[in-house]
C-alpha positions in Angstrom: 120.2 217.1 68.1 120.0 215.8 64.4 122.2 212.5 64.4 122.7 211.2 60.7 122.7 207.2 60.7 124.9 207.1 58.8 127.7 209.0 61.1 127.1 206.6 63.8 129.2 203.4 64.1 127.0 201.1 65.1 128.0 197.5 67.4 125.9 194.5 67.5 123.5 193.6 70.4 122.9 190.5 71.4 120.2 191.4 73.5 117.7 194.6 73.2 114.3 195.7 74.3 112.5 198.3 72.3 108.8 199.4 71.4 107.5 200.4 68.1 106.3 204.3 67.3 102.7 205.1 69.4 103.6 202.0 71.5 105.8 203.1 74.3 104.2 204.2 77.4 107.5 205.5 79.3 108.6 207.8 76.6 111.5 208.8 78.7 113.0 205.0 78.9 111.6 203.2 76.2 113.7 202.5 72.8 111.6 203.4 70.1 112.3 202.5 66.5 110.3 203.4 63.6 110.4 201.0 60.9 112.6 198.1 60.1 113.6 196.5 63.2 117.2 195.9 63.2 120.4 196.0 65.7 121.4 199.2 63.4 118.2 201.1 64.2 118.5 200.2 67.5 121.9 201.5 67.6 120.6 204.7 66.0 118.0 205.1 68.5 119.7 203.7 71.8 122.3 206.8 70.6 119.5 209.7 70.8 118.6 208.6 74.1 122.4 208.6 74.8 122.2 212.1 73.6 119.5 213.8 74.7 118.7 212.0 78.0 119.2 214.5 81.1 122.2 213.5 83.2 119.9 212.5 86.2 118.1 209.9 84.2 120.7 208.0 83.8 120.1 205.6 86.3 116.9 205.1 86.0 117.4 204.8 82.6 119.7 201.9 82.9 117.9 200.5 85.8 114.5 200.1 83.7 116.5 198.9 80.6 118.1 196.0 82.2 115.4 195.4 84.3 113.7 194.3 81.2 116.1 192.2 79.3 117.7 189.0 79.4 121.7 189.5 79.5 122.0 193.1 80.8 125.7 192.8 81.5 126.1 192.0 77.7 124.0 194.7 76.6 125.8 196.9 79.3 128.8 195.7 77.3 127.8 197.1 73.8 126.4 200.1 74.7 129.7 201.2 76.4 131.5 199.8 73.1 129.2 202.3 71.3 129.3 205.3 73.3 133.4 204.8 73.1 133.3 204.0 69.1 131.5 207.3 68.5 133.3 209.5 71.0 133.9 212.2 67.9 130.1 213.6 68.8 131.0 214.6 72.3 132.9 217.4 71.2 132.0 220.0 74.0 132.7 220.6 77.5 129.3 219.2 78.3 129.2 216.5 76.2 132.4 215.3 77.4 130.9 215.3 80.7 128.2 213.9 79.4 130.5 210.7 78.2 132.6 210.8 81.3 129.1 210.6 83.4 127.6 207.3 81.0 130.9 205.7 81.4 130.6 206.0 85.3 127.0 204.9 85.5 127.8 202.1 83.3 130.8 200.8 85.6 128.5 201.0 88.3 125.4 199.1 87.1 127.5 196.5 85.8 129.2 196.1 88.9 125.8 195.8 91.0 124.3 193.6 88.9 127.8 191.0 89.2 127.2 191.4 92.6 123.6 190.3 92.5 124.4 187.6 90.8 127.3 186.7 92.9 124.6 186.9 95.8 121.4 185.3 94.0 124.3 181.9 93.0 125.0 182.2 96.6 121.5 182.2 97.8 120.4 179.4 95.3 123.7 177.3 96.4 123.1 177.7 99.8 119.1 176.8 99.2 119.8 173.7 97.2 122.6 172.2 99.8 120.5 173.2 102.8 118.5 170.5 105.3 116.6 172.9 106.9 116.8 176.5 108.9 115.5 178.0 112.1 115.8 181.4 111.8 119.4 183.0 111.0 120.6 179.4 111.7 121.0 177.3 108.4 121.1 173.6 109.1 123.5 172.5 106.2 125.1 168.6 106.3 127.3 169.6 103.5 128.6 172.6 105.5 129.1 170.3 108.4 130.9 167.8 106.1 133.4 170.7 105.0 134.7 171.3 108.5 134.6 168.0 109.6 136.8 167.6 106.4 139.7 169.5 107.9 139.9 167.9 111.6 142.5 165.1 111.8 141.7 163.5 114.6 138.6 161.5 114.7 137.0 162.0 118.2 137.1 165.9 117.7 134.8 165.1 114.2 132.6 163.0 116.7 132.3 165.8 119.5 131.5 168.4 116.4 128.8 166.1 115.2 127.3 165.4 118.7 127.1 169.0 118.9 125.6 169.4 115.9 122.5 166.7 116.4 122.4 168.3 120.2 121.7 171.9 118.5 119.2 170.8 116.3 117.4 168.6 118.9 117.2 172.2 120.8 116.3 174.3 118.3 114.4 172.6 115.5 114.4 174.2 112.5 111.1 175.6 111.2 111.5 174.6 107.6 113.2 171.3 106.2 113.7 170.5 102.9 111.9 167.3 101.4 114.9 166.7 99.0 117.2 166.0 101.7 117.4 163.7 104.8 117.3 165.0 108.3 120.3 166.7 109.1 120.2 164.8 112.5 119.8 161.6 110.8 123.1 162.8 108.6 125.1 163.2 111.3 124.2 160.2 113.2 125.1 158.4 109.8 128.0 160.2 109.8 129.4 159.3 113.5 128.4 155.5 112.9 130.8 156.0 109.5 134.1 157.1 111.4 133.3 154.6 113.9 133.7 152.0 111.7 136.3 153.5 109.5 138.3 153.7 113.0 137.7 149.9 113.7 138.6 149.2 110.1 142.1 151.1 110.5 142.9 149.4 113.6 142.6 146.2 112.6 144.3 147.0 109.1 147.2 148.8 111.6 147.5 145.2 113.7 147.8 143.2 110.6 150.0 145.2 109.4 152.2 145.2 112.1 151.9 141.5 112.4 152.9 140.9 109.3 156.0 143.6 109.3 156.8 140.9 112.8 156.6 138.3 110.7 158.8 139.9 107.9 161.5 141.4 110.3 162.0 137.6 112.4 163.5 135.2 110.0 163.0 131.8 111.7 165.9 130.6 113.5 164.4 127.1 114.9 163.1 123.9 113.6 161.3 121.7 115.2 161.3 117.6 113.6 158.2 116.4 114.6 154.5 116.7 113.7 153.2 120.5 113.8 150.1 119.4 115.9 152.5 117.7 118.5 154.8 120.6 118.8 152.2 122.9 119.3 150.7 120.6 121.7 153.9 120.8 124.0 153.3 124.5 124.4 149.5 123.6 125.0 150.5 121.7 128.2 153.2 124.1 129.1 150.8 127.0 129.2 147.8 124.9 130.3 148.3 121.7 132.2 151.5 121.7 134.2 151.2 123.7 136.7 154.0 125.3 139.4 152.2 126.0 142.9 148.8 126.3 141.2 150.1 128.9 138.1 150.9 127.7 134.6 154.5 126.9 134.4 154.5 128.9 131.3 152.3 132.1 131.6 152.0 134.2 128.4 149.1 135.2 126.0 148.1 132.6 123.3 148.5 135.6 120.7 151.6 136.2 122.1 152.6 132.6 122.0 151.3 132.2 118.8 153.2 135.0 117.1 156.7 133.9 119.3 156.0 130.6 117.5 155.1 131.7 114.2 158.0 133.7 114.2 161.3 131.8 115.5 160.4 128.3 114.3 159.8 126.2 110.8 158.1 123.1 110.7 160.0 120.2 109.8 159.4 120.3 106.4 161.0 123.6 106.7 157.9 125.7 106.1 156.8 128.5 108.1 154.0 127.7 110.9 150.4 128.8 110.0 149.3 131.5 113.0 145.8 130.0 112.4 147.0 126.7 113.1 148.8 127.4 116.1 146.0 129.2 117.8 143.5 126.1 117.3 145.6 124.1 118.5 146.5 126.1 121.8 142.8 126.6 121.8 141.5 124.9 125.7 138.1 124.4 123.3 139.3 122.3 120.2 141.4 119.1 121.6 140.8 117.4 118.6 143.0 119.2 117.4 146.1 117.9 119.5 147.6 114.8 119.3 146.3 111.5 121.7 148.1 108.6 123.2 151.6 107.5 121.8 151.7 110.4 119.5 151.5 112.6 122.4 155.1 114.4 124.0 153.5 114.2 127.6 156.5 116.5 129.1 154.5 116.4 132.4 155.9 112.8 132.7 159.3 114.2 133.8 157.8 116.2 136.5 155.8 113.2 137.8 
């Protein structure tokens, strides 16, 4: 078929492969242009072989072209936008089906390569995050991190992890990556982390509910005396008088402390340091508590 260049509407390509006259050495699937070397000739030419290629070419055809070119989606692109610009040359039965079948092969190539590319990000993604793999088992910290990510409660992250390091003690994984730390190591790191994080939180729970204690007990005593000697009194309540060998007063010096802390003002007033209280009930630091006349020595009225 004799196709005038100037009846054909050409599109620009981005992105073409073609050899020159006496060059090509797959006649069949090569582009050739004679001449000036532009994306017009190239349209020219790209539309013979459009033309006069047999039917079950095609996909080899567009297999070897994109094979051999750097964005074959985008030149997949153009040469559907130039097969549908120039549609007025496929005028028969059999150049209809001719169009119908380019369109179709078209669809198809440009869906298979989306998918290899969908698969080769995949693979690279999946390469690059990876610690290591034994066989069809991929040893991947990030992966691990992910599910870990969406367990609320932390011993079941621990158990996950422990199974994780137990697996890969028992099946080592042939190749590890140099870029990444051991994936037991990870997990170890990993487990030591929500340890931590869960000894953090409880304390950061206890003050907090020490302090929401304090907030909800307005003191309602005051004692007028020296904080030292109050404190002291509760000291030889809890310590030194004793009812048939047991403390008269038997309750937790935290306990104590906060009851203290919480129901009484010093007599300035003020409310009654926690730290203060609990060196001064503490059996190791009598410095701390008052000595001779300065002393309340309740066990006086027991005597």
């Amino acid at each position: 078929m004799i196709i005038n260049f100037n009846s054909v509407t050409t599109v620009l390509f981005q992105d073409f492969n073609f050899v020159q006259s006496g060059q090509s050495h797959t006649l069949d699937f090569d582009i050739v242009i004679d001449g000036e070397v532009s994306s017009d000739y190239y349209c020219l030419a790209l539309f013979k072989k459009i033309i006069s290629i047999g039917l079950s070419e095609i996909v080899d055809f567009l297999d070897y072209q994109c094979d051999n070119l750097k964005s074959p989606i985008s030149w997949l692109n153009s040469m559907e936008k130039l097969i549908r610009l120039n549609q007025a040359w496929f005028n028969d039965d059999d150049q209809k089906y001719r169009q119908i079948k380019w369109g179709s092969e078209i669809i198809a190539k440009r869906h298979q390569l989306k998918v290899a590319s969908i698969q080769h990000a995949r693979e690279q993604k999946v390469r690059h995050s990876m610690n290591g793999y034994s066989g069809d088992k991929i040893y991947c910290f990030e992966e691990v991190l992910g599910k870990i990510g969406s367990m609320a409660v932390a011993e079941e992250k621990i158990l996950y992890l422990k199974a994780q390091i137990k697996e890969y003690h028992q099946n080592p994984p042939e190749f590890e990556s140099t870029l990444k730390p051991k994936f037991d190591k990870q997990c170890q790191l990993e487990i030591d982390s929500i340890f931590e994080e869960e000894e953090l939180l409880r304390k950061f729970n206890e003050k907090k509910s020490r302090s929401k204690r304090s907030n909800d007990f307005t003191p309602k005593g005051q004692f007028h005396c020296n904080t030292n000697a109050f404190i002291d009194i509760m000291y030889q309540l809890t310590n030194e008088i004793k009812v048939e060998g047991r403390p008269l007063l038997e309750i937790s010096t935290s306990d104590l402390a906060d009851i203290i802390c919480q129901h009484f003002r010093d007599k300035e007033g003020n409310p009654v340091p926690r730290s203060t209280v609990l060196t001064v009930l503490d059996p190791n630091r009598p410095e701390k508590r008052p000595k001779g006349n300065k002393r309340y020595k309740i066990n006086n009225y027991f005597e």
